[in-house]
C-alpha positions in Angstrom: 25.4 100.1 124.1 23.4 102.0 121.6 20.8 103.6 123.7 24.2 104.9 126.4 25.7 106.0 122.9 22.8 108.1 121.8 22.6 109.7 125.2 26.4 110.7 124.6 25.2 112.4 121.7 22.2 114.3 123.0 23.9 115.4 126.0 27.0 116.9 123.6 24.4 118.1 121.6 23.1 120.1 124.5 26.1 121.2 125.5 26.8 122.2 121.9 24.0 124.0 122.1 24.3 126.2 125.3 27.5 127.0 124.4 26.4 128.1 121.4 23.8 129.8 122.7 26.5 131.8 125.0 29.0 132.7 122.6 25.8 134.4 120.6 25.2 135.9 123.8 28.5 137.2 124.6 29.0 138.3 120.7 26.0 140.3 121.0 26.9 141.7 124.6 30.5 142.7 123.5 28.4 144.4 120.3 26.6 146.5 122.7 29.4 147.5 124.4 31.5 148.8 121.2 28.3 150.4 120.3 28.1 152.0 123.4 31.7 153.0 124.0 31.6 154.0 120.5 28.1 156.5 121.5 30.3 157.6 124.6 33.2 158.1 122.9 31.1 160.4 120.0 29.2 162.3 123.0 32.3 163.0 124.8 34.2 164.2 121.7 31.0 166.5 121.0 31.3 168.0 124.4 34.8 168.7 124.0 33.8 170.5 120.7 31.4 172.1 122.5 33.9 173.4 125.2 36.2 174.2 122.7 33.5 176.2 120.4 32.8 178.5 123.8 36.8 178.7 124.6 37.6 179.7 121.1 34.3 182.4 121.2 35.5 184.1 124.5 39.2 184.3 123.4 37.7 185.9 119.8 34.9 188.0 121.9 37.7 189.9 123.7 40.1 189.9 120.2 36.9 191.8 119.0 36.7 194.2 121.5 40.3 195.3 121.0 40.0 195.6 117.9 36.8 197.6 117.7 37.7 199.5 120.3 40.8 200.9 118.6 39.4 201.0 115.2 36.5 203.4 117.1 39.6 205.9 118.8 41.1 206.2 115.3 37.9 207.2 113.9 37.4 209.7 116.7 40.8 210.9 115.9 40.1 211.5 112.6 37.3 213.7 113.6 38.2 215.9 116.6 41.7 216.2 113.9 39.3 217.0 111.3 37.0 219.3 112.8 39.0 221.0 115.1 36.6 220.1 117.9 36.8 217.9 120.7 34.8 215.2 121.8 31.7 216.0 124.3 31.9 212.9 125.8 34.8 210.7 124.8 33.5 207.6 126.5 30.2 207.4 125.2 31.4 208.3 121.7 33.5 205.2 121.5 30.4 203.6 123.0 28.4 204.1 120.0 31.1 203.7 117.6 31.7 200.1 119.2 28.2 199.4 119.4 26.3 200.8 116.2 29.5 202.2 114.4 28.2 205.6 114.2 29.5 209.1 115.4 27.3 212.0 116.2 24.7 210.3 114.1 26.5 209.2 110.5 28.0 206.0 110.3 31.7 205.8 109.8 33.7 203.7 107.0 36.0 202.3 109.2 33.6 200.7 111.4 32.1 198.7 108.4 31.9 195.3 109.9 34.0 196.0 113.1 30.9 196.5 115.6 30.1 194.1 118.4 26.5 193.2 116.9 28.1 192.3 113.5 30.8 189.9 115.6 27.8 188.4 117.0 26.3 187.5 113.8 28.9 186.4 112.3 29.9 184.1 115.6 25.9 182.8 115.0 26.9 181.4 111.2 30.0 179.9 112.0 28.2 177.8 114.5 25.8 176.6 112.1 29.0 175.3 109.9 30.7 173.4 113.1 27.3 171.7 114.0 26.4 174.3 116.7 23.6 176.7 116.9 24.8 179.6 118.8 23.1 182.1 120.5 24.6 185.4 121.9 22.5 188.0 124.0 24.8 190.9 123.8 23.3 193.5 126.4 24.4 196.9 125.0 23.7 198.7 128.2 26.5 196.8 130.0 29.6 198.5 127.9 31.8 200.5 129.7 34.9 202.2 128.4 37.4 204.0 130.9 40.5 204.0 131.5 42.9 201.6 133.4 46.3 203.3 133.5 48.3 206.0 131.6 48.3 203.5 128.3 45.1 201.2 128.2 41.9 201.5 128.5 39.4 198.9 130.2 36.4 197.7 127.8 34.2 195.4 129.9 30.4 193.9 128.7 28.3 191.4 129.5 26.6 188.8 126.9 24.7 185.6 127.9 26.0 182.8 125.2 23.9 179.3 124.6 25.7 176.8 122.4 23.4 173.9 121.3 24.5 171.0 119.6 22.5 170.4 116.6 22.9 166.4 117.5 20.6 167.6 120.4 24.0 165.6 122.9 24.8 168.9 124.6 24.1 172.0 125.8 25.7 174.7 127.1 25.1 177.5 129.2 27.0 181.3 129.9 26.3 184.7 131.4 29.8 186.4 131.1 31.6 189.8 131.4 33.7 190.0 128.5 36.8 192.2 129.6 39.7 193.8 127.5 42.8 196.0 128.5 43.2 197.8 124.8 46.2 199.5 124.4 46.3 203.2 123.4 50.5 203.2 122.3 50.7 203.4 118.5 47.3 205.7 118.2 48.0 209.8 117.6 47.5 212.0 119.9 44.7 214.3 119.9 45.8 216.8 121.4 48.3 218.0 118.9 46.4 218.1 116.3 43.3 220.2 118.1 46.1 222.7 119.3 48.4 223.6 116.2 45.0 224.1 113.9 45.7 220.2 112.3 49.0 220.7 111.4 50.6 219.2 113.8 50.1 215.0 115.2 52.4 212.6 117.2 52.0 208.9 117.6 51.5 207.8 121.1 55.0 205.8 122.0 55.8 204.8 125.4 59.4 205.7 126.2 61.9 202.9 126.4 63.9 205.5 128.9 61.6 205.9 132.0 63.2 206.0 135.1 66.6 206.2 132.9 66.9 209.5 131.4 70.7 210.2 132.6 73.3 208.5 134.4 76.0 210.1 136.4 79.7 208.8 135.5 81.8 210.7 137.1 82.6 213.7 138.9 85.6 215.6 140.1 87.8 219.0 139.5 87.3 221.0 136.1 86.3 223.8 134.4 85.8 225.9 131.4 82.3 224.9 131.1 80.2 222.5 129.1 80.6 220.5 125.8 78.9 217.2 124.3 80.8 215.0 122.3 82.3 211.1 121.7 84.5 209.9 124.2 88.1 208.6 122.3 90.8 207.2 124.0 92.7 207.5 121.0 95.8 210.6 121.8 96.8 210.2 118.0 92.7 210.9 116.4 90.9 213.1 119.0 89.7 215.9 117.0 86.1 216.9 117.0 85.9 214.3 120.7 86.7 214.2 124.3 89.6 212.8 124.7 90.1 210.8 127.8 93.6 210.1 129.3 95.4 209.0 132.1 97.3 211.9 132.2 96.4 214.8 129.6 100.0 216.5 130.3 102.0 217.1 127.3 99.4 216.2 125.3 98.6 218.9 122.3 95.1 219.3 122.7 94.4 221.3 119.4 91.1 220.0 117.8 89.5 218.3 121.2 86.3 219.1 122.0 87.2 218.4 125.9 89.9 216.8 128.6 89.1 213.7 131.0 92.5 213.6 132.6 93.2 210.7 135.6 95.6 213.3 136.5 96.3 217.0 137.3 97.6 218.8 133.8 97.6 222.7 132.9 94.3 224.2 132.2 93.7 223.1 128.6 91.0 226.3 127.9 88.4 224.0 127.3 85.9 221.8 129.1 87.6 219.7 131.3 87.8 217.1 134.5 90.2 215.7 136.5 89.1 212.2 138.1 91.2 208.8 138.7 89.6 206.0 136.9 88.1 208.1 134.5 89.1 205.8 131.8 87.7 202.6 133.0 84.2 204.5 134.1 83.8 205.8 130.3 83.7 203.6 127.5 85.6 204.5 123.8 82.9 205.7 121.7 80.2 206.6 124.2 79.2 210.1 123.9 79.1 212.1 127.0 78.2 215.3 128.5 81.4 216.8 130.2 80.4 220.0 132.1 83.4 221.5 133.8 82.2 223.8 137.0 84.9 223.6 139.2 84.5 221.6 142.6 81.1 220.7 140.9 82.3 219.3 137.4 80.3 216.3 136.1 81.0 213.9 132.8 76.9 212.5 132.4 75.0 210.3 130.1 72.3 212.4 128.6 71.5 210.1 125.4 68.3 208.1 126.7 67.3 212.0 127.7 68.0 213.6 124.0 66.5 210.4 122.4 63.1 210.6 124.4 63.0 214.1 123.2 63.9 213.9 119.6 61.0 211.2 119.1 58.5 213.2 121.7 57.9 209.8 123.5 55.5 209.4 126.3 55.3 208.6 130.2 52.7 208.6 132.6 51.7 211.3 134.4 49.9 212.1 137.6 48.2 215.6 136.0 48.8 215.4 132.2 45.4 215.2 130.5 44.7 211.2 130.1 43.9 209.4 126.6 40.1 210.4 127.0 41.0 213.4 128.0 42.8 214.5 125.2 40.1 213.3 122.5 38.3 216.2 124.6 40.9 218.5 123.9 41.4 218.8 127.9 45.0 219.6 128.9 44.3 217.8 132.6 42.9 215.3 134.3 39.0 214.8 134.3 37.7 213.7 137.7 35.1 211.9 136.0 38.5 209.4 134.7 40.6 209.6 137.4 37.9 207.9 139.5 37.3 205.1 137.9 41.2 203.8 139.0 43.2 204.1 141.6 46.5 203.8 138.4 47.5 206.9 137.1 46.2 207.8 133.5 47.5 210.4 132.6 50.0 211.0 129.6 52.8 213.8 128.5 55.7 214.4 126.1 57.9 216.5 124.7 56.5 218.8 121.9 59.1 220.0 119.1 58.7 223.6 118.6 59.8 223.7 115.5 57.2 221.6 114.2 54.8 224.4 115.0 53.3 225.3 111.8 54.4 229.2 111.2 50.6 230.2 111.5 50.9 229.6 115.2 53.0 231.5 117.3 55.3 229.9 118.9 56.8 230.8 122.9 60.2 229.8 122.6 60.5 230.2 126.6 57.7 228.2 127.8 58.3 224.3 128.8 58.0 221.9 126.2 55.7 219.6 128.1 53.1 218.8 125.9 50.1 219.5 128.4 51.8 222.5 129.9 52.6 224.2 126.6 49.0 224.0 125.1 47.6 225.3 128.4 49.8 228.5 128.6 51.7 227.0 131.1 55.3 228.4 133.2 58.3 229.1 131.8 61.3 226.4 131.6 64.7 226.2 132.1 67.5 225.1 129.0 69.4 221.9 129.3 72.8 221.7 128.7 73.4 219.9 125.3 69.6 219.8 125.2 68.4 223.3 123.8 69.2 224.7 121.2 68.4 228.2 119.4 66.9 226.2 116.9 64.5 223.7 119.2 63.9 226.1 121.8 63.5 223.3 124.2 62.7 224.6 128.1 61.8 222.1 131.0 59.9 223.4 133.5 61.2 223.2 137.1 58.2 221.2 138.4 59.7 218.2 136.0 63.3 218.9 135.8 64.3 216.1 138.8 61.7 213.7 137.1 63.6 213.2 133.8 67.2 213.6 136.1 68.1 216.9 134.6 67.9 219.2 137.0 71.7 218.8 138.0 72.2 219.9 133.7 70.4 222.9 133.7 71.6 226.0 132.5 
């Protein structure tokens, strides 16, 4: 009874014993595991800071090139304004200025820490502080600047990039073109400064209008020529307007700038129209251009038109000197540009005459497109409601039908 009582024990104390030896087993295997997921786990999260760190440096490689780049055009600005002079090569100018911040040899103040080499330095520290050593192989040669349509230019270069984890659990590995559309709108214009002696400039705004200068709203019998005015439908308060009426008979029309009648009434001696549903097709308020001529009389909507002119905003254009060109006070197209897209990059505007400082003298009878003007180009037409004996303003029959005037010339 004894000796089958102590082998109970010994075998429970084996037993005891294997599963202890187990559950130390499994304890320690279940360790490694946590330790392991736990090394995973960091090595995964370093890669994705790794990934990240390149992401965030490709995003801010191209942010730097925009902003170079346009920190480099307003310094070449400021010098062809300056000096009267324009640019040799535009391109390569804004090359160096990117590059080394200098132009024609002298470094400029407003390229103090806005070059491409000090971006890379500065990319090189901030690694150090995230746990990264970064290295950027920025190959100078590779920068090209030219254009991409009438308002942006391309910047394209290439750098190799190595990101290193300083943990020694990653590495990464890039040879990239870094590419930027930079936008010329909000810049000044060159050429107005190089032709009206540096008294002159205009800020490079693309029109909100193109395509939409005027609208035709109606047409029909009239006469007594043309007037511009606010439309009222109000027969008791139409002084100084146009008064538009479903039937104009009777009607004392002493004050009124012009008629829109639905109906036939007595020649009023001014500017008028007859047309049916005249008063649902212009609005109370909207200010018109009614020009009575007969068979051929027209009521338009010119203020898009007079509001791209008044603020001399731009559109493209398929022969006005491009952005590049202007900065070498060229009044056309380059070839050396124009090949390097198949968009058009060329620009134009309106100049105001009377802004033309009194030095210069001024040819009230040539167009007021900006290209055409500085280049002694043709003659241009007025514009009804347009020109003025004050502005001078002329459009040149070559661009009438593009800004939908031609039908409002005088």
């Amino acid at each position: 009874m004894t000796v089958r009582c102590m082998r109970k024990g010994i075998m429970f104390s084996i037993i005891l014993f294997f599963l202890a030896v187990t559950l130390v087993g499994l304890i320690a295997i279940q360790r490694s595991l946590i330790s392991y997921r736990r090394e995973r786990i960091h090595i995964e999260m370093r890669i994705k800071s790794l990934n990240n760190m390149y992401d965030s440096l490709v995003r801010d490689a191209g942010s730097t090139l925009d902003t170079s780049l346009r920190r480099a055009m307003n310094t070449a600005f400021n010098n062809v304004s300056t000096e009267g002079i324009g640019l040799s090569e535009a391109n390569e100018t804004l090359k160096n200025l990117v590059l080394y911040g200098t132009l024609n040899g002298a470094t400029e103040d407003l390229m103090e820490n806005a070059t491409l080499p000090y971006w890379v330095g500065k990319i090189e520290q901030v690694g150090v502080l995230k746990g990264f050593n970064i290295s950027i192989t920025l190959y100078t040669d590779t920068l090209e600047i030219r254009p991409y349509d009438s308002f942006n230019l391309l910047a394209e270069v290439r750098m190799d990039i190595n990101i290193t984890d300083m943990q020694g659990v990653a590495t990464l590995n890039r040879s990239i073109p870094i590419k930027k559309l930079v936008s010329v709108e909000e810049l000044e214009d060159p050429l107005y400064p190089l032709y009206t002696n540096g008294f002159t400039t205009n800020t490079i705004v693309r029109s909100p209008y193109i395509e939409n200068y005027t609208q035709l709203l109606l047409f029909g019998d009239g006469g007594n020529g043309y007037v511009y005015g606010t439309a009222t439908n109000d027969t008791s308060d139409f002084s100084g307007k146009i008064l538009v009426v479903d039937d104009a008979t009777g009607i004392v029309l002493s004050g009124a700038l012009g008629v829109i009648s639905e109906n036939p009434f007595p020649d009023p001696g001014i500017p008028f129209i007859v047309q049916g549903g005249a008063t649902d097709l212009i609005s109370d308020g909207q200010n018109i251009l009614l020009d009575g001529n007969g068979a051929n009389s027209r009521v338009w909507y010119i203020d898009n038109f007079k509001e791209h002119v008044d603020n001399s905003y731009y559109q493209s254009s398929a022969a006005g000197a491009s952005y590049l060109d202007r900065l070498e006070k060229r009044t056309s197209i380059h070839t050396k540009y124009s090949s390097q897209t198949n968009n058009d990059i060329g620009l134009e505007s309106f100049i105001d005459k009377r802004k033309i400082p009194a030095e210069i003298p001024v040819d009230a009878e040539r167009t007021n497109i900006d290209y055409l003007y500085f280049s002694s180009g043709p003659d241009g037409n007025k514009v009804k409601s347009i020109s003025t004996a004050s502005n001078s303003f002329r459009i040149d029959a070559g661009h009438q039908q593009n800004y939908s005037v031609d039908q409002i010339i005088e």
